[in-house]
mmJSON file of the N, C-alpha and C atoms, coordinates in Angstrom:
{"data_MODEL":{"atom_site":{
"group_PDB":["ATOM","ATOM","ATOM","ATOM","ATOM","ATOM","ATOM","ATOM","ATOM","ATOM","ATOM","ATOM","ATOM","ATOM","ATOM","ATOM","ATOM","ATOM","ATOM","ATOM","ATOM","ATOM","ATOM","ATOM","ATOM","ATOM","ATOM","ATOM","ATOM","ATOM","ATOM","ATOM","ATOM","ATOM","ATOM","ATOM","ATOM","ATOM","ATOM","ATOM","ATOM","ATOM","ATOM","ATOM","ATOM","ATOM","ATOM","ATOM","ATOM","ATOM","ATOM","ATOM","ATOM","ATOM","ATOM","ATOM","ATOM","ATOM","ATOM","ATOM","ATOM","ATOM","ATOM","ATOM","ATOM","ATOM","ATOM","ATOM","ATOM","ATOM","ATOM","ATOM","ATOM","ATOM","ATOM","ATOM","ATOM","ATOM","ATOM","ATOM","ATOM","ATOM","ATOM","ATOM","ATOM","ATOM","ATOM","ATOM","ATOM","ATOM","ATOM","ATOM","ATOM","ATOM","ATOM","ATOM","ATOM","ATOM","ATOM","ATOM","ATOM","ATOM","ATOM","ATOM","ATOM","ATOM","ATOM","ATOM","ATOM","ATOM","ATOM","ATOM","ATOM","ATOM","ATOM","ATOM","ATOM","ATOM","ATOM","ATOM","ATOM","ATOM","ATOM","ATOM","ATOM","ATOM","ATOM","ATOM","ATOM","ATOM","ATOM","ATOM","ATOM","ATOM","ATOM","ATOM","ATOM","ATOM","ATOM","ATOM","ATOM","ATOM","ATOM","ATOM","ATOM","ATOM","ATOM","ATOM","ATOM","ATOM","ATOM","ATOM","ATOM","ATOM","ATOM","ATOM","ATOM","ATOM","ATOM","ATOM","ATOM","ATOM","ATOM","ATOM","ATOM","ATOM","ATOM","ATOM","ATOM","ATOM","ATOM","ATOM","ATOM","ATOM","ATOM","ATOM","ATOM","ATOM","ATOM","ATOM","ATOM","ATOM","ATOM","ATOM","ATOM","ATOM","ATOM","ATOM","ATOM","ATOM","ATOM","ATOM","ATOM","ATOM","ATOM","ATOM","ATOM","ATOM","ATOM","ATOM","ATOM"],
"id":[1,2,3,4,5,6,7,8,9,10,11,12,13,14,15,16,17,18,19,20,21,22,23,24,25,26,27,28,29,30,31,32,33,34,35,36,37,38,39,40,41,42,43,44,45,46,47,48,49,50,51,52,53,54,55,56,57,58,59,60,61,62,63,64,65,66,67,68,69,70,71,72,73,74,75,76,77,78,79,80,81,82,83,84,85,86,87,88,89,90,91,92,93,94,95,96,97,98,99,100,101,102,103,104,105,106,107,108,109,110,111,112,113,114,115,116,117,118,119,120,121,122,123,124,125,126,127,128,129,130,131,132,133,134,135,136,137,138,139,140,141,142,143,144,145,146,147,148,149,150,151,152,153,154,155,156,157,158,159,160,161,162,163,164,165,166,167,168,169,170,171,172,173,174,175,176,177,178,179,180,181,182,183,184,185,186,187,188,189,190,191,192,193,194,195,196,197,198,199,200,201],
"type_symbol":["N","C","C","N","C","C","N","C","C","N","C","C","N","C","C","N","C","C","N","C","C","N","C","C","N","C","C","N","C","C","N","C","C","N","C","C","N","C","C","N","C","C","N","C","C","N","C","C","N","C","C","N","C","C","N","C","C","N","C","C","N","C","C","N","C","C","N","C","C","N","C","C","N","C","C","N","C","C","N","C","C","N","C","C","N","C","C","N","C","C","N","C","C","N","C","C","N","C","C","N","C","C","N","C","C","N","C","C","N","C","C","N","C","C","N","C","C","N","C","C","N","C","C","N","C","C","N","C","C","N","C","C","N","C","C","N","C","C","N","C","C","N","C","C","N","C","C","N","C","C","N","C","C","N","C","C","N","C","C","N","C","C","N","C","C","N","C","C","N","C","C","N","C","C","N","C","C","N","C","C","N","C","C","N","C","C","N","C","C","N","C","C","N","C","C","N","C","C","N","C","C"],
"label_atom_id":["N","CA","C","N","CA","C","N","CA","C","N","CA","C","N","CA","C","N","CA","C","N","CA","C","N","CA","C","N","CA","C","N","CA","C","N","CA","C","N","CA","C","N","CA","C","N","CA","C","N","CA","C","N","CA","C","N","CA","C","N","CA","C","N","CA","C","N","CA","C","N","CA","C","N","CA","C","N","CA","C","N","CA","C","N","CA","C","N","CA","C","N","CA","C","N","CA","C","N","CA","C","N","CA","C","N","CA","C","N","CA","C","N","CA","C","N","CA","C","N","CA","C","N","CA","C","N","CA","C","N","CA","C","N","CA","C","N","CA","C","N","CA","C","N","CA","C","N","CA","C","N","CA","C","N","CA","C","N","CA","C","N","CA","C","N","CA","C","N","CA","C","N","CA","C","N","CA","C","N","CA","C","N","CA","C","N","CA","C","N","CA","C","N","CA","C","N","CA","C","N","CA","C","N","CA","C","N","CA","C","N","CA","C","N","CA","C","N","CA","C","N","CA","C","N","CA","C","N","CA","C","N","CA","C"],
"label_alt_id":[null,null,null,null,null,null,null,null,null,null,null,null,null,null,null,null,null,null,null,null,null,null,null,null,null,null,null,null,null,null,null,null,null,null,null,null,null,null,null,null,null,null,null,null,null,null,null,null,null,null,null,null,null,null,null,null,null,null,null,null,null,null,null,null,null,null,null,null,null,null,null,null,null,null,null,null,null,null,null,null,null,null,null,null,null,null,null,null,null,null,null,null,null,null,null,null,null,null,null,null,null,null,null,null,null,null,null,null,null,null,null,null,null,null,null,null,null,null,null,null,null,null,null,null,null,null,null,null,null,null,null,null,null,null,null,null,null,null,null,null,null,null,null,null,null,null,null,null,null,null,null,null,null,null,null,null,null,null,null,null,null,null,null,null,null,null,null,null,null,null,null,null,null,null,null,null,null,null,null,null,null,null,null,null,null,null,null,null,null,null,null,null,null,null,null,null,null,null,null,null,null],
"label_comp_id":["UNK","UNK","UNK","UNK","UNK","UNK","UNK","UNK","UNK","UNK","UNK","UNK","UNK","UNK","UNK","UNK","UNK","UNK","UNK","UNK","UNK","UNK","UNK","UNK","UNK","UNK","UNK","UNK","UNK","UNK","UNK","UNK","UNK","UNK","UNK","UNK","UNK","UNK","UNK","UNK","UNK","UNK","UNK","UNK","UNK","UNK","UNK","UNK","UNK","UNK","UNK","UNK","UNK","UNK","UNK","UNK","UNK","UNK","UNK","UNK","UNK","UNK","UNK","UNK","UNK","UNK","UNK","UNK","UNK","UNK","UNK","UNK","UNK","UNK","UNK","UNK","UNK","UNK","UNK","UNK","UNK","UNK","UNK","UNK","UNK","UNK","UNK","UNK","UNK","UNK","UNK","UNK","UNK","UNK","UNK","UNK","UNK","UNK","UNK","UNK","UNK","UNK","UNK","UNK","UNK","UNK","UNK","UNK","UNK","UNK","UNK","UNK","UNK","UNK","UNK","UNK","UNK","UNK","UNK","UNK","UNK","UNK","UNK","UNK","UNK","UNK","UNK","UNK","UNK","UNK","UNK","UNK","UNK","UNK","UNK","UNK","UNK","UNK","UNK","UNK","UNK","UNK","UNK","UNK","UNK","UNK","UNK","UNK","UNK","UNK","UNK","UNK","UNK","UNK","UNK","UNK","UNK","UNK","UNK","UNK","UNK","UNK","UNK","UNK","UNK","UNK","UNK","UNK","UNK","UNK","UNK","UNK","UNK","UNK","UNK","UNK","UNK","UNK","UNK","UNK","UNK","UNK","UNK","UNK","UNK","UNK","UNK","UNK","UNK","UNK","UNK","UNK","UNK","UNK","UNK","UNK","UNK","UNK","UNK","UNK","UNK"],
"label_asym_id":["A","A","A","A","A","A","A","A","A","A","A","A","A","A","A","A","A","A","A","A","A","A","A","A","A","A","A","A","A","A","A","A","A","A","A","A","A","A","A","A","A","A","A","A","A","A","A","A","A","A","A","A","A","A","A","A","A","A","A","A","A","A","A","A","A","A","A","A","A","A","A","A","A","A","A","A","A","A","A","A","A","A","A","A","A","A","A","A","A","A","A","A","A","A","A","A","A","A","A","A","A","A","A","A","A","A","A","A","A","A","A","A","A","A","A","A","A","A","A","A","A","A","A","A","A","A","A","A","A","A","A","A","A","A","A","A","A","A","A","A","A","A","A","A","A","A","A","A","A","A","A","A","A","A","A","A","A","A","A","A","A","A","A","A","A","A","A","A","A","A","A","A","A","A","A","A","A","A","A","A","A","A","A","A","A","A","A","A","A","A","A","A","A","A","A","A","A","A","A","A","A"],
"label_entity_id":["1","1","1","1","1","1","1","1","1","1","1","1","1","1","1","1","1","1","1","1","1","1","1","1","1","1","1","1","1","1","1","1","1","1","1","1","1","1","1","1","1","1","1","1","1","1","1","1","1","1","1","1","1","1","1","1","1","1","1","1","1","1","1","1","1","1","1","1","1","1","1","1","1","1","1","1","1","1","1","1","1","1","1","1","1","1","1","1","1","1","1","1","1","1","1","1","1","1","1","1","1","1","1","1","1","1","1","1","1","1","1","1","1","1","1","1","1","1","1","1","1","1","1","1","1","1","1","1","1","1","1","1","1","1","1","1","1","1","1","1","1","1","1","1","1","1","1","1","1","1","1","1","1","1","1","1","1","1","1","1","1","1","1","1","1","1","1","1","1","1","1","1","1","1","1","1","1","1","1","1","1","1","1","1","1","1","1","1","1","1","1","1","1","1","1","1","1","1","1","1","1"],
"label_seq_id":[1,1,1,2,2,2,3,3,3,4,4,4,5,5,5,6,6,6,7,7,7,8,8,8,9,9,9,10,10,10,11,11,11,12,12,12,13,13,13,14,14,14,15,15,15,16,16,16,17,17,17,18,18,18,19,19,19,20,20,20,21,21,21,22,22,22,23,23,23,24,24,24,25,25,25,26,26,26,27,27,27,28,28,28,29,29,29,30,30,30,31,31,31,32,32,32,33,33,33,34,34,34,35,35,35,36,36,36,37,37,37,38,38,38,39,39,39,40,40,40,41,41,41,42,42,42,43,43,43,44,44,44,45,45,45,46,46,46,47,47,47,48,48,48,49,49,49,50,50,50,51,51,51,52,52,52,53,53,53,54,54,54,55,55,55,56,56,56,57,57,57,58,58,58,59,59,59,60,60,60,61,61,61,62,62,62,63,63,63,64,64,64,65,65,65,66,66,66,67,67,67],
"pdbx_PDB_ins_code":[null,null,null,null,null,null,null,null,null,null,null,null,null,null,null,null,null,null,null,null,null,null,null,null,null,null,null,null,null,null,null,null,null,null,null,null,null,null,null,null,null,null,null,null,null,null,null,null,null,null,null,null,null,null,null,null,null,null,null,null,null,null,null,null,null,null,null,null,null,null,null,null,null,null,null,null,null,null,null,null,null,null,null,null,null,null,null,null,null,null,null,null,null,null,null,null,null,null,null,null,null,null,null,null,null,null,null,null,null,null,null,null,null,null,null,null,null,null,null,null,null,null,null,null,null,null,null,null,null,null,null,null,null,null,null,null,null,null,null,null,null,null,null,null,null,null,null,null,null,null,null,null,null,null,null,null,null,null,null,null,null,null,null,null,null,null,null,null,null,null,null,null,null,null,null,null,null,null,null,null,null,null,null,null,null,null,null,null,null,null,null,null,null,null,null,null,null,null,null,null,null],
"Cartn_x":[86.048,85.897,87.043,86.603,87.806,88.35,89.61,90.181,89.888,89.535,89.074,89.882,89.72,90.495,90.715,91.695,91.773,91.017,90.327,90.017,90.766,90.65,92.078,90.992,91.662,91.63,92.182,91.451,92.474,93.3,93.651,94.653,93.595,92.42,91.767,91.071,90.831,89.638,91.131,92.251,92.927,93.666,93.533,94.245,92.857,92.076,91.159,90.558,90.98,90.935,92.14,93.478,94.687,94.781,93.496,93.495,94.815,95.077,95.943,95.952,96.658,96.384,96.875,96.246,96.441,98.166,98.554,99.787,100.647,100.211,101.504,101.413,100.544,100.339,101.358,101.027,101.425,103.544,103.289,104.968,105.487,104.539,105.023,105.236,104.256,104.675,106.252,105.976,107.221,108.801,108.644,109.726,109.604,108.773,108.729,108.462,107.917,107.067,106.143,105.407,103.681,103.759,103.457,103.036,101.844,101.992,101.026,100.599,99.984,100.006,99.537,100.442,100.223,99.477,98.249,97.425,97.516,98.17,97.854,98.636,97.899,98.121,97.358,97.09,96.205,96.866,96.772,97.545,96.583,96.408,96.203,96.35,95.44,96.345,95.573,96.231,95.208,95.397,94.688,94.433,94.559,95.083,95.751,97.287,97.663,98.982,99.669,99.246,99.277,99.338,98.284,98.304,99.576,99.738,100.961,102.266,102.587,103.597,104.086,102.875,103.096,103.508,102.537,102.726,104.6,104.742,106.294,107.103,106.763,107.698,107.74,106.948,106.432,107.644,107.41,108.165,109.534,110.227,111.326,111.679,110.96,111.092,111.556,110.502,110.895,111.911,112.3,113.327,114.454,114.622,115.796,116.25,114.903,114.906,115.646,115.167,115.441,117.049,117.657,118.942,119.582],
"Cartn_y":[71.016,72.04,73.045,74.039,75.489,75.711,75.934,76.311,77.732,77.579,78.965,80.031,81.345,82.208,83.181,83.267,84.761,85.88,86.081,87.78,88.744,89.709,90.694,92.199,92.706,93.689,94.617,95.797,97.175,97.876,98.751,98.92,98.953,99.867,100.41,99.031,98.552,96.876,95.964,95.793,95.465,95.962,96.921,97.453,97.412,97.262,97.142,95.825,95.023,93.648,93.368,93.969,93.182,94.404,95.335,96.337,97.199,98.126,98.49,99.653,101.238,102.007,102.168,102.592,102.357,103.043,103.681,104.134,103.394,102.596,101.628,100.151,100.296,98.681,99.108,100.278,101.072,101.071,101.21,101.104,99.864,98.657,97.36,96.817,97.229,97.42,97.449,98.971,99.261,99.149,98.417,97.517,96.204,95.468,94.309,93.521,93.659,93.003,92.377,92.537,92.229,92.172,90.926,90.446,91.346,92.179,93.074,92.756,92.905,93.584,95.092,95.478,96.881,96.797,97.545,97.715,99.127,99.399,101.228,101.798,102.791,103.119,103.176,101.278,100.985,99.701,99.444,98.673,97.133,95.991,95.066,93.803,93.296,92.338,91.017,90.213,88.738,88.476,88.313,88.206,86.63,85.877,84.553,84.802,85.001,85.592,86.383,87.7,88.663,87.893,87.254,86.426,85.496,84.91,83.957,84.238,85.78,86.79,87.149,87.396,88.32,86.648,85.921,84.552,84.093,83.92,83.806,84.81,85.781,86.852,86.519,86.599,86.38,85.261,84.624,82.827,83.529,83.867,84.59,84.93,86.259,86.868,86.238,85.511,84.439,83.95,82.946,82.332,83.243,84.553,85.258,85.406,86.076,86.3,85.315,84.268,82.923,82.783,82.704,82.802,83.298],
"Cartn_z":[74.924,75.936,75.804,75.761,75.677,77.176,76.728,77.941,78.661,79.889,80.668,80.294,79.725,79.24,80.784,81.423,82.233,82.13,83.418,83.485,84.089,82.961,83.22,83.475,84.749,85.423,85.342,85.377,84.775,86.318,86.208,87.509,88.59,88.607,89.838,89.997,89.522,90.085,90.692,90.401,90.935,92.449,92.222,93.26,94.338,94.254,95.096,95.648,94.471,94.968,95.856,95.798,96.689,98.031,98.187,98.898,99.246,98.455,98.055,97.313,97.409,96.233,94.983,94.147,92.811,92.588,93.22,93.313,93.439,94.366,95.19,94.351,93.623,92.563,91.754,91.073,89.885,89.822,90.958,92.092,91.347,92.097,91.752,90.749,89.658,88.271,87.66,88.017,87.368,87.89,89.501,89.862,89.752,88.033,88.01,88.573,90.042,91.222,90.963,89.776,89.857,88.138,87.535,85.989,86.216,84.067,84.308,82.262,81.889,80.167,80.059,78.944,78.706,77.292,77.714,76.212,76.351,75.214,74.881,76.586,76.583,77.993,79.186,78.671,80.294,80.937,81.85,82.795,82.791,82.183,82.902,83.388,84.534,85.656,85.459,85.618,85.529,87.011,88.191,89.23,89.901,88.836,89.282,89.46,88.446,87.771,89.003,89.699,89.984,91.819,92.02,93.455,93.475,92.774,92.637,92.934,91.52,92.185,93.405,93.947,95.394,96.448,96.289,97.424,97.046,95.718,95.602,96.066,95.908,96.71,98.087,98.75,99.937,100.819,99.91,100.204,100.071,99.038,99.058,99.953,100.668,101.315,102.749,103.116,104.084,104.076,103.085,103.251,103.317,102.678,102.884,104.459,105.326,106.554,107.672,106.948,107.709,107.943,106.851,107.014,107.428],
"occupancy":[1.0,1.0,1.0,1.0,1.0,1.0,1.0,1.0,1.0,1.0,1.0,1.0,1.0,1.0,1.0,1.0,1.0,1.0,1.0,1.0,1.0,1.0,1.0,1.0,1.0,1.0,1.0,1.0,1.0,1.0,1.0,1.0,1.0,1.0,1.0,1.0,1.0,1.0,1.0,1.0,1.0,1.0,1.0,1.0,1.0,1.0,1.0,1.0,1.0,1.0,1.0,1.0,1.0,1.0,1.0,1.0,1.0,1.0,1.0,1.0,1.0,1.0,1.0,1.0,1.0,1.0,1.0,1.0,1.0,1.0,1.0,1.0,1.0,1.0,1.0,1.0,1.0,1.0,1.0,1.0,1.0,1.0,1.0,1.0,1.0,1.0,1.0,1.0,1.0,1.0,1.0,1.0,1.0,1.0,1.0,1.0,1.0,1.0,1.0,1.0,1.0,1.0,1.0,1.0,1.0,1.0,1.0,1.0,1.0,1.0,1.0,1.0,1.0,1.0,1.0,1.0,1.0,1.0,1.0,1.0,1.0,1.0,1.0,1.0,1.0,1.0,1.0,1.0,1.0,1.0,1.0,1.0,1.0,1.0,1.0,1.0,1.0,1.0,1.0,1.0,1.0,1.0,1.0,1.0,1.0,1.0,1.0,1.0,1.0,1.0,1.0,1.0,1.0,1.0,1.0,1.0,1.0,1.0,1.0,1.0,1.0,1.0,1.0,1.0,1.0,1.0,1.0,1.0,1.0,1.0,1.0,1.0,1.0,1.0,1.0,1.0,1.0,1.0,1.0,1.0,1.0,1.0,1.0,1.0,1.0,1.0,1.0,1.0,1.0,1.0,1.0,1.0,1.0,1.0,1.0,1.0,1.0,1.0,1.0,1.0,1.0],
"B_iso_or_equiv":[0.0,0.0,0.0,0.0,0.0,0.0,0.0,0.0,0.0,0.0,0.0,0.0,0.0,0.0,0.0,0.0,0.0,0.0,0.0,0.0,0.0,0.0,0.0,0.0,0.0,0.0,0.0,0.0,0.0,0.0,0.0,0.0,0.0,0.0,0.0,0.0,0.0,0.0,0.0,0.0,0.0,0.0,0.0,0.0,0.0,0.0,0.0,0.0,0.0,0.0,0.0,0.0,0.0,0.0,0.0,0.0,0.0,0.0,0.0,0.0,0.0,0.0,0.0,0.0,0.0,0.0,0.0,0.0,0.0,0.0,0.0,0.0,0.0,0.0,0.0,0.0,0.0,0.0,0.0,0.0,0.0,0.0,0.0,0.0,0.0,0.0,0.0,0.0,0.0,0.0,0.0,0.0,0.0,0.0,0.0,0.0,0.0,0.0,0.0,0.0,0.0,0.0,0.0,0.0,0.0,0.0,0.0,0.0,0.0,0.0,0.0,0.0,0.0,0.0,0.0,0.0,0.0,0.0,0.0,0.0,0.0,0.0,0.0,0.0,0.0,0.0,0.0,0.0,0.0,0.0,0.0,0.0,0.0,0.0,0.0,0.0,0.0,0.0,0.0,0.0,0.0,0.0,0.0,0.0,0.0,0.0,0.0,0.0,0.0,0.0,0.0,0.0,0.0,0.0,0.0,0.0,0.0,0.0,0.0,0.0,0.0,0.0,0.0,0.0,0.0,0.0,0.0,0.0,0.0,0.0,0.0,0.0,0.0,0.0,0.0,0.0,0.0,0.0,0.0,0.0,0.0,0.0,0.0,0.0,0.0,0.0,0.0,0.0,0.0,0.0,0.0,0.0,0.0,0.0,0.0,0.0,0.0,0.0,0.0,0.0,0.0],
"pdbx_formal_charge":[null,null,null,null,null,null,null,null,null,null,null,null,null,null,null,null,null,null,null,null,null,null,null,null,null,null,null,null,null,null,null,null,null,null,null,null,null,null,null,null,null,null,null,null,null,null,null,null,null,null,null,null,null,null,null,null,null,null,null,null,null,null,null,null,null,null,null,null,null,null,null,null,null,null,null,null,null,null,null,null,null,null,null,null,null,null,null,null,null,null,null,null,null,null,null,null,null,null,null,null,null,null,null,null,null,null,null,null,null,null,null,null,null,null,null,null,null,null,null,null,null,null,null,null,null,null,null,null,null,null,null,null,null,null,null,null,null,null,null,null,null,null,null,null,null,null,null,null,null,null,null,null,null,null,null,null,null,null,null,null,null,null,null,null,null,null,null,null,null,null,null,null,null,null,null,null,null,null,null,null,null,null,null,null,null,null,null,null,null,null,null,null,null,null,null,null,null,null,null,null,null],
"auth_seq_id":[1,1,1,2,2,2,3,3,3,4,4,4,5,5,5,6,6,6,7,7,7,8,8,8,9,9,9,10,10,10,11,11,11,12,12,12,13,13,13,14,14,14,15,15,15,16,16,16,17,17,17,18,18,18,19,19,19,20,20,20,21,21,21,22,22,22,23,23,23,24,24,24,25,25,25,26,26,26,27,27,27,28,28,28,29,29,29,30,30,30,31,31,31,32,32,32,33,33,33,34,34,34,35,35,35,36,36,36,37,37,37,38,38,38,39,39,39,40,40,40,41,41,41,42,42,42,43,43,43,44,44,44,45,45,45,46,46,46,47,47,47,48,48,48,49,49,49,50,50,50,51,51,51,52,52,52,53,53,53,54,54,54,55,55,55,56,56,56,57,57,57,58,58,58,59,59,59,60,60,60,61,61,61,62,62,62,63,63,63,64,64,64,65,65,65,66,66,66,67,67,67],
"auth_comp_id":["UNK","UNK","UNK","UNK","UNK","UNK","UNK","UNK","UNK","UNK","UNK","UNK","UNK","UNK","UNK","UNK","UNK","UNK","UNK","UNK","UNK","UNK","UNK","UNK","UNK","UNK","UNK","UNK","UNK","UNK","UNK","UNK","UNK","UNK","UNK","UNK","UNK","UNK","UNK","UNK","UNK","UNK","UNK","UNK","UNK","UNK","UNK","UNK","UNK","UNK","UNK","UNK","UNK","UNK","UNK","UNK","UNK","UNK","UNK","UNK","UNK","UNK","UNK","UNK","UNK","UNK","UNK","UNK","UNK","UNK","UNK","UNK","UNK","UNK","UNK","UNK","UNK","UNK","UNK","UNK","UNK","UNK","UNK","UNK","UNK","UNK","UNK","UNK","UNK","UNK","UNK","UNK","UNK","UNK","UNK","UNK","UNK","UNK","UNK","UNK","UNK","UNK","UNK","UNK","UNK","UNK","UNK","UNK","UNK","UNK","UNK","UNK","UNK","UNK","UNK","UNK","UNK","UNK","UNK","UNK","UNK","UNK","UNK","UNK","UNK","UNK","UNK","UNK","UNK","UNK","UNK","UNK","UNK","UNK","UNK","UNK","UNK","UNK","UNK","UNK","UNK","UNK","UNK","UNK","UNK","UNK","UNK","UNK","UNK","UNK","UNK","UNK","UNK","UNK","UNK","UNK","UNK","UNK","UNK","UNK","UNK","UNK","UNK","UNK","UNK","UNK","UNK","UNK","UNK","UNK","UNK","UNK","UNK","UNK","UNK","UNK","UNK","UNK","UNK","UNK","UNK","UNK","UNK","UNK","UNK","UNK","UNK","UNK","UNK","UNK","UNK","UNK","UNK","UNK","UNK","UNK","UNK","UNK","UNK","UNK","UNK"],
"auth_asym_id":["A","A","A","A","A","A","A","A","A","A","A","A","A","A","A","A","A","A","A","A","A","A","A","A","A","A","A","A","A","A","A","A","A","A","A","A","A","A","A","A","A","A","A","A","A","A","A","A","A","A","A","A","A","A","A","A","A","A","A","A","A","A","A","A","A","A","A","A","A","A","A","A","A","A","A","A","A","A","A","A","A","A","A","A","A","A","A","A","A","A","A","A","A","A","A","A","A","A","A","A","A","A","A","A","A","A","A","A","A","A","A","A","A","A","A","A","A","A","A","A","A","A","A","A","A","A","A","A","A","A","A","A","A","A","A","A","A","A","A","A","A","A","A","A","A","A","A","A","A","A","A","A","A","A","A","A","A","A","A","A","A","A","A","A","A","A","A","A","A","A","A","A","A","A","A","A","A","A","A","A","A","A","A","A","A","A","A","A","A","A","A","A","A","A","A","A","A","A","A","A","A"],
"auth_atom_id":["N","CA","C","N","CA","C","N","CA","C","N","CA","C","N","CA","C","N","CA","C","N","CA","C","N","CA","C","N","CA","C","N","CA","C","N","CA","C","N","CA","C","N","CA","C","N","CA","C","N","CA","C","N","CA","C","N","CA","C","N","CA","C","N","CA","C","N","CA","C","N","CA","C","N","CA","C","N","CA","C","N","CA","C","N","CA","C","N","CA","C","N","CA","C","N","CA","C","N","CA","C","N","CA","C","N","CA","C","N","CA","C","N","CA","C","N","CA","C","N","CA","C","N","CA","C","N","CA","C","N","CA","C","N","CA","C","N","CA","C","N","CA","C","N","CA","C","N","CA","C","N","CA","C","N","CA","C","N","CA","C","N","CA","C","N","CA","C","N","CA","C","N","CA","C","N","CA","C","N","CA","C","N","CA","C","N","CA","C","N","CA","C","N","CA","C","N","CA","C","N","CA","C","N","CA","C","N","CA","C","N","CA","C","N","CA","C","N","CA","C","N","CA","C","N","CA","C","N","CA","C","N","CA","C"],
"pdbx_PDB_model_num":[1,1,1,1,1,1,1,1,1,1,1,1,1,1,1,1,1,1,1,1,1,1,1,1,1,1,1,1,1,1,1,1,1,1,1,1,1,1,1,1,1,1,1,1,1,1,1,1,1,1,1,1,1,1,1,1,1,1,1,1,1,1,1,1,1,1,1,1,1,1,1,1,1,1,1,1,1,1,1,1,1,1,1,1,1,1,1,1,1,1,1,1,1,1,1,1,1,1,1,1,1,1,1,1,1,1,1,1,1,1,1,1,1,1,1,1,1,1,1,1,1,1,1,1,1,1,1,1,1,1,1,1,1,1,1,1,1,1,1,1,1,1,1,1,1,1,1,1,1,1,1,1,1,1,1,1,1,1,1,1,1,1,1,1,1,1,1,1,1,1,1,1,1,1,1,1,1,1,1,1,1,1,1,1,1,1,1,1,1,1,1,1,1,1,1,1,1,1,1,1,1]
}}}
């Protein structure tokens, strides 16, 4: 059995999946916020990858607050 390969999302299907504009993804990008691959000059996101990111930040975030 092959291992499930990732589906990778180009910026606008992403940014619409984490409801969000393509600007402000684009943001996160390029402050290293959000795992991305660059093909040529298109942006894309693996939407496991990309959820994970943000929930760890998240947790971060929290715990910073906390203290």
């Amino acid at each position: 059995m092959k291992p499930k390969t990732p589906k990778l999302l180009p910026l606008p299907a992403m940014a619409r999946q984490l409801n969000v504009k393509p600007r402000d993804l684009r943001t996160a990008v390029a402050a290293g916020d959000v795992p991305t691959i660059r093909v040529g000059d298109s942006l894309l996101f693996n939407p496991d990858a990309v959820e994970q990111a943000l929930l760890d930040q998240a947790r971060e975030s929290k715990r910073d607050n906390d203290d």
